[in-house]
C-alpha positions in Angstrom: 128.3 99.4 127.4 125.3 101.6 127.6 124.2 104.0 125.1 124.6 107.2 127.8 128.1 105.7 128.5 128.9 104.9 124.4 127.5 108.9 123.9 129.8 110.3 127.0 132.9 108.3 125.7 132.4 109.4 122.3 131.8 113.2 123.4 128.2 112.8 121.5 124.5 114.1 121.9 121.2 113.4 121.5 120.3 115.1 117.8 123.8 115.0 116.9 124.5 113.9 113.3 127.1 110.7 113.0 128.2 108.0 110.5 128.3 104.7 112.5 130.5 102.0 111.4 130.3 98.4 112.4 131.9 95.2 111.5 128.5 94.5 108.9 127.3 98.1 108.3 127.6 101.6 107.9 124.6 103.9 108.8 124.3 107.4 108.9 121.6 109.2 111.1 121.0 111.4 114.4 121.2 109.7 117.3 118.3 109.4 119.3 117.2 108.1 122.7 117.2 104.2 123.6 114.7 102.5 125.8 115.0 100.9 128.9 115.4 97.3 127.6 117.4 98.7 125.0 120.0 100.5 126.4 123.4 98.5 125.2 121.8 99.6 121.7 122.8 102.7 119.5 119.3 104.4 118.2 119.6 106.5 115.0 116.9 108.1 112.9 117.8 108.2 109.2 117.1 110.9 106.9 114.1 108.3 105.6 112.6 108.6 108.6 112.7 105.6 110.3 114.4 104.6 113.2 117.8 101.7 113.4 119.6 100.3 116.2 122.7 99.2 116.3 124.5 97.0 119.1 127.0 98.9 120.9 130.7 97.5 121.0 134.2 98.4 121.1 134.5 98.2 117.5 131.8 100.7 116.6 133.0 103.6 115.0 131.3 107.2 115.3 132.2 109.9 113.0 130.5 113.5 114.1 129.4 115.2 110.8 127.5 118.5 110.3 123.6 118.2 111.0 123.0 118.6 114.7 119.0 118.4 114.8 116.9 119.6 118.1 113.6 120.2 117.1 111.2 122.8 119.1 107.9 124.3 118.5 109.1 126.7 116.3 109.0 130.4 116.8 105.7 132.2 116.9 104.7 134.5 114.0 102.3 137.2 113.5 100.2 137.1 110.2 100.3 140.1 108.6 97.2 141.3 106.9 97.2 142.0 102.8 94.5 143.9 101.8 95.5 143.2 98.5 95.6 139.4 98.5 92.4 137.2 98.8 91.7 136.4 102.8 92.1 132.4 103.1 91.4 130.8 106.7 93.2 127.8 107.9 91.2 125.1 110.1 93.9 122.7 111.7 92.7 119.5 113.1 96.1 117.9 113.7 97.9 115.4 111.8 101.2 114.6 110.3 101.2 118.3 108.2 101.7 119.7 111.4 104.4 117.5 112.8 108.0 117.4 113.4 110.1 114.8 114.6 111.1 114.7 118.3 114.9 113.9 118.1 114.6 113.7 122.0 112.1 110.7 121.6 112.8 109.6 117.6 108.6 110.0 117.4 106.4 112.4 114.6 104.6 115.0 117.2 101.9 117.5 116.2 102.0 120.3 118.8 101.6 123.6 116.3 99.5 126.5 116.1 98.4 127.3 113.2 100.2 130.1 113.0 103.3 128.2 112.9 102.6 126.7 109.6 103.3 130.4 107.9 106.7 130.4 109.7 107.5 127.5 108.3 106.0 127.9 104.8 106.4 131.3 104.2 105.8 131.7 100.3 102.1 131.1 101.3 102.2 134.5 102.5 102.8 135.5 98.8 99.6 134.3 97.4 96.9 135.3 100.1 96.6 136.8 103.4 95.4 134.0 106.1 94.1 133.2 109.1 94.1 130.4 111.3 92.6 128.5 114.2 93.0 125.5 115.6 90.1 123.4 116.2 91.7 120.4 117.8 95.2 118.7 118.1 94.2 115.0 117.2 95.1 112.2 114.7 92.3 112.2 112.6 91.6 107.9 113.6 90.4 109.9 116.7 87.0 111.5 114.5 84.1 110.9 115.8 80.7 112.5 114.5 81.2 115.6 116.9 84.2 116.7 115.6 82.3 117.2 112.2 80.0 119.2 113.7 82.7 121.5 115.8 84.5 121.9 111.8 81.8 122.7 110.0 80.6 125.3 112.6 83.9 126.4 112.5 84.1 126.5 108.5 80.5 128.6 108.6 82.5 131.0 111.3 85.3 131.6 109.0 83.3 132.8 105.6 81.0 135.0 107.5 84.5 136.3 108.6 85.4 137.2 105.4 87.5 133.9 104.7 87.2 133.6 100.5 88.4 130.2 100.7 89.4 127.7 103.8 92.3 125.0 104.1 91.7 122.1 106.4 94.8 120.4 107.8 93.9 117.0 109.1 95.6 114.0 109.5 95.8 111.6 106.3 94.5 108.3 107.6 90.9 109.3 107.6 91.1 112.0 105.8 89.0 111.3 103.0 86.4 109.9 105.1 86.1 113.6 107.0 86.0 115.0 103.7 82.2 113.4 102.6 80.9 113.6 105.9 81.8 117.7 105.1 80.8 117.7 101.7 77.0 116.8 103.0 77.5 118.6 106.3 77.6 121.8 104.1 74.2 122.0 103.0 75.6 124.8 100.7 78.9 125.7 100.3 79.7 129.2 98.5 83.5 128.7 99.0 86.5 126.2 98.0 86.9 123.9 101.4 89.8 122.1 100.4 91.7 119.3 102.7 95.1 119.0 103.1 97.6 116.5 104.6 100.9 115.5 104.7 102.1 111.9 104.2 105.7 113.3 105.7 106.2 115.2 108.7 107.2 118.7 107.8 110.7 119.2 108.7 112.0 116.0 106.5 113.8 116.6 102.9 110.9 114.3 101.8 107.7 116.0 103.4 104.5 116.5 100.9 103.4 119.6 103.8 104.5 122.5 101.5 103.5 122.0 98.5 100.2 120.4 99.4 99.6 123.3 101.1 100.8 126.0 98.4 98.8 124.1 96.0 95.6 124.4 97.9 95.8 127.8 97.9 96.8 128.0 94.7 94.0 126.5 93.6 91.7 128.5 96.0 93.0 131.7 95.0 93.2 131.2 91.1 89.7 129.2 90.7 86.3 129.6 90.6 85.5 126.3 92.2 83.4 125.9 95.6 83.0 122.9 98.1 84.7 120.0 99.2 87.9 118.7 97.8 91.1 117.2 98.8 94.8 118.5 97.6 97.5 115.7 97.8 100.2 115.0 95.1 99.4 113.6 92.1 102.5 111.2 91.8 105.9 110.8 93.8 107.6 113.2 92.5 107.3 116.7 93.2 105.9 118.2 90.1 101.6 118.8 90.5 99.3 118.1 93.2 95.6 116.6 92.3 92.3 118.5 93.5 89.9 115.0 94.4 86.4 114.9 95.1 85.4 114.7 98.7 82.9 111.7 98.0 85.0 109.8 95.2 88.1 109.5 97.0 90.3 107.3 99.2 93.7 106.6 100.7 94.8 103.6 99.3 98.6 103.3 100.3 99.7 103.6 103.9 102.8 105.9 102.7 103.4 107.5 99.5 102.8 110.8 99.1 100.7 109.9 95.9 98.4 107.9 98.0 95.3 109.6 97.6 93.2 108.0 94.5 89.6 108.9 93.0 87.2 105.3 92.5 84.7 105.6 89.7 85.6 109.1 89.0 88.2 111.1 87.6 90.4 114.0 89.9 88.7 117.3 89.6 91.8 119.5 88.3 95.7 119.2 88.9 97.8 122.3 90.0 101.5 122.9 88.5 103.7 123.6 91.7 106.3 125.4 89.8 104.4 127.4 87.0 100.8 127.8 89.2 99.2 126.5 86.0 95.9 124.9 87.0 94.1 122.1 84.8 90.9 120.9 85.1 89.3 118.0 84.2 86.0 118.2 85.3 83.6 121.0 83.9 81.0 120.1 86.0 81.8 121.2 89.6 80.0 124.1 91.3 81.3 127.7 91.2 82.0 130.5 93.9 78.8 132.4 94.5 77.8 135.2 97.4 75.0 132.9 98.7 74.4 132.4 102.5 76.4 129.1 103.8 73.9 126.4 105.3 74.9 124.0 107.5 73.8 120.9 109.1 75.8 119.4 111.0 74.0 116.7 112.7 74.8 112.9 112.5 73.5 109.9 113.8 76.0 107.9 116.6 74.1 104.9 115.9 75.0 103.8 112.7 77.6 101.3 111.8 79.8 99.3 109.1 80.3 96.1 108.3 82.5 94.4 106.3 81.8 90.9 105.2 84.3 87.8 105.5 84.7 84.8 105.1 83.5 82.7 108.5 81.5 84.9 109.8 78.2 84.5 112.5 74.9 85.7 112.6 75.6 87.2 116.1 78.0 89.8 114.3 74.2 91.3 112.7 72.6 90.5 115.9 74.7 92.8 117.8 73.2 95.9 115.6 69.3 94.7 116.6 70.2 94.9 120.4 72.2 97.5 120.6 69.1 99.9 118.6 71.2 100.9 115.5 69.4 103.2 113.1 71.8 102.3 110.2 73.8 99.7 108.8 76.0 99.7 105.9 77.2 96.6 104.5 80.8 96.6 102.8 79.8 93.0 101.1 81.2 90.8 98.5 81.4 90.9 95.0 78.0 92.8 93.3 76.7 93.0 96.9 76.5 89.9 98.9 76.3 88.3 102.1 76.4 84.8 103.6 73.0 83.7 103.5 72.5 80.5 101.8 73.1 76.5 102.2 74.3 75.2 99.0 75.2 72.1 99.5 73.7 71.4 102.8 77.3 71.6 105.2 76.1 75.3 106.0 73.6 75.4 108.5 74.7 78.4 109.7 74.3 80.2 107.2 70.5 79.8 106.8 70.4 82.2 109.7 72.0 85.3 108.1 68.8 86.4 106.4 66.5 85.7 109.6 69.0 88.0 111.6 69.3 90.9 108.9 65.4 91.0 108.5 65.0 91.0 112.1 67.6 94.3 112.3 65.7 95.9 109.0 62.1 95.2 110.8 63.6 96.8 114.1 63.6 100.2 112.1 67.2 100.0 110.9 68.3 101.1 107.4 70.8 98.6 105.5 72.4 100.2 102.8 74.9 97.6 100.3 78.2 98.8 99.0 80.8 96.6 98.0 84.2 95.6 99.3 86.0 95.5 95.7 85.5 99.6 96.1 85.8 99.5 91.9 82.6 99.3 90.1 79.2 99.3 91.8 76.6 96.7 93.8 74.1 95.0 91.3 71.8 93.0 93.3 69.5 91.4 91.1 72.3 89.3 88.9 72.4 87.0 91.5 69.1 85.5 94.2 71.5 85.6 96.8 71.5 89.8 96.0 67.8 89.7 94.9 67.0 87.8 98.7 68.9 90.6 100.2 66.7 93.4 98.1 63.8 91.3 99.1 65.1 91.4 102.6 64.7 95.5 102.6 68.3 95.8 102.4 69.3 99.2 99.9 71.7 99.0 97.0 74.2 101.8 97.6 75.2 101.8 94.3 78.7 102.7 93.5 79.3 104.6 97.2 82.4 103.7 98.6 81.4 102.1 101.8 83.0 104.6 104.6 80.9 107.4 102.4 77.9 105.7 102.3 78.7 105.5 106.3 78.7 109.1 106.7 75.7 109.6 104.3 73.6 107.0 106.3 74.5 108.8 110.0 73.9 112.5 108.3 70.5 111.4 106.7 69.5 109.8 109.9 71.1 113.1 111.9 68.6 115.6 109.7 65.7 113.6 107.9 63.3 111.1 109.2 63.3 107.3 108.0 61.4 107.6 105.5 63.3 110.2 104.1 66.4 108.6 104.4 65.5 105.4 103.0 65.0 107.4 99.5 67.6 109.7 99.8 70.5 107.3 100.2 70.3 106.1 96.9 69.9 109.7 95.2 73.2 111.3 94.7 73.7 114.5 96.9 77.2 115.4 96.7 78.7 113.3 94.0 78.6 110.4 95.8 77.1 108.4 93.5 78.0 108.2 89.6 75.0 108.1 86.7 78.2 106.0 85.0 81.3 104.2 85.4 83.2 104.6 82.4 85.6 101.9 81.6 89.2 101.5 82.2 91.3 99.4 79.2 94.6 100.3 81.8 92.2 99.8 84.6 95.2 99.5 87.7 97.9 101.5 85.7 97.6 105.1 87.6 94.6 104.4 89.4 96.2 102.1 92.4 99.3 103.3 93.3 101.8 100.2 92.7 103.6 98.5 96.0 106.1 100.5 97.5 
């Protein structure tokens, strides 16, 4: 039997909530459509989120229960304007803090306006009186250097608005990677540009959306703090959200809501969702001011990243010489390393790594070092295969994590010429770069969020 025939028999729906019971099971879910090839199977999405099947026979039972779901865009809503309140702008870029599940399809859409996001949070209307605009409808693996340029013109738009602060909704996957190329795209920033994202679509019981959001503007509203940050939850629970530097920061689990983590730094301040209480724990961040906002948004497509591996060929550094890059960073090993050298005379292959990367550094290119362990920072004079590399004209990038010293590379080489960017790299801008590391005795307790 089908699963249009199994629904027609059972006087069912799509959206409609059931408890299924089988001869091994008993799930509880809406039902959702089957594909083609799958049509003699039951689909259900459970209140987790995901999505089960279950084979369709005459001993499944269906039990109808209370919790019909069919999702639509959502009704539109004016923003009403608060003199009173502080004016906050929201920049939406797409992503999962805009989405919804489809119970037609059992996917996680983004198709709001902005707007939409005060319907469906409405206690931000409480704490300021916002705008909105949306600059694209995109996952945020879809960036590319333009889109940086369209936000931070965009960002620039909304404070000589009037806009005392700005949220920007993106997409968590590259989030913190579109948060340093912002931090050096605003030359000056007068104003709190904080990030926000969701690691649950908005309409489950489990969604982050809400009170990543509240926080943010919590924390705009309530602060003197200005620039780049991000605002996810601190843990999995729903007590505080965690204000993280744009350049220190990165997503290091593919779906808690805690998965946001600073490397060699600490979080800026954490936000109380239920009291409003803000803590900082960073004195030195810079503070709202009535200067003019610069801008520059310009970036360099020709720069790339590379990780290192095991078993790799000299052709993968080759590719950068012909195809003209202007920048290279190199996620290596360890304190900074690459393949390079012939130890014990089995790796002839090898001896051509430094030939090829001194043939892309005398082409004009700029190789900047970071390392893959993302803890700690590149020392490249413990080791001569390191101090071959520095001899080579490759750049220590210190303790950059390697997708920021990306970004930095293609905005150096976007506004400054070569020479200037070969000096610049290594000079902290944004706060990129740390004068220290200080040490951790608990070093992966409450750093790195722990397996889910």
């Amino acid at each position: 039997m089908d699963w249009k025939t199994f629904l027609k028999k059972n006087k069912l729906e799509e959206g409609q909530l059931v408890k299924v019971t089988g001869e091994k099971q008993e799930q509880t879910g809406n039902i959702i459509p089957s594909s083609g090839k799958d049509k003699e199977i039951l689909r259900l999405k459970l209140s987790s989120g995901y999505n089960i099947g279950i084979k369709i026979s005459e001993k499944l039972k269906v039990e109808k229960l209370e919790g019909s779901k069919k999702v639509s865009k959502g009704k539109k809503t004016e923003t009403k304007q608060k003199p009173d309140l502080p004016k906050i702008a929201i920049l939406h870029t797409g992503g999962t803090i805009a989405s919804r599940v489809d119970y037609r399809s059992g996917a996680v859409y983004s198709s709001f306006n902005p707007n939409d996001l005060l319907a469906m949070f409405p206690e931000l209307m409480d704490i300021a009186n916002f705008s909105s605009k949306l600059i694209s409808n995109m996952w945020s693996d879809d960036l590319r250097f333009t889109h940086f340029e369209a936000i931070g013109k965009a960002v620039k738009k909304a404070y000589e608005d009037g806009a005392e602060g700005i949220i920007l909704g993106m997409g968590t996957d590259n989030m913190a990677v579109a948060s340093a190329a912002m931090a050096f795209v605003l030359e000056k920033c007068p104003i709190p540009v904080i990030f926000v994202g969701a690691q649950r679509s908005s309409d489950r019981g489990s969604s982050d959306a809400a009170m990543n959001l509240i926080c943010a503007a919590t924390f705009i509203t309530k602060t003197d703090f200005a620039g780049v940050a991000i605002c996810m939850h601190e843990n999995t629970s729903d007590e505080k959200c965690v204000i993280l530097p744009a350049c220190k920061t990165r997503k290091l689990h593919s779906s808690r809501r805690d998965a946001f983590r600073t490397v060699n730094d600490i979080p800026i301040a954490l936000v109380d969702y239920k009291s409003k209480k803000i803590e900082f724990l960073k004195k030195d961040y810079e503070r709202k001011n009535k200067d003019k906002m610069i801008i520059k948004p310009k970036f360099e497509d020709k720069t790339g990243l590379l990780k290192i591996h095991i078993n790799m060929f000299p052709e993968q550094f080759e590719f950068f010489t012909k195809g003209k890059y202007k920048g290279l960073v190199i996620e290596g090993t360890g304190l900074g390393h690459t393949p390079g050298h012939n130890p014990d005379g089995t790796l002839k292959i090898h001896e051509k790594f430094f030939p090829a990367i001194k043939k892309l550094i005398d082409s004009g290119c700029v190789v900047v070092m970071t390392t893959t362990t993302l803890f700690g920072r590149v020392h490249m004079h413990v080791y001569d295969k390191g101090t071959d590399l520095v001899a080579l004209g490759v750049i220590p990038g210190q303790d950059m994590l390697p997708e920021t010293a990306f970004v930095k590379l293609a905005w150096l080489l976007g506004n400054y010429k070569q020479k200037e960017v070969q000096g610049l790299i290594a000079k902290n801008l944004r706060g990129e770069i740390s004068a220290s590391i200080p040490y951790e005795e608990k070093f992966a307790e409450g750093i790195i969020p722990s397996a889910q």
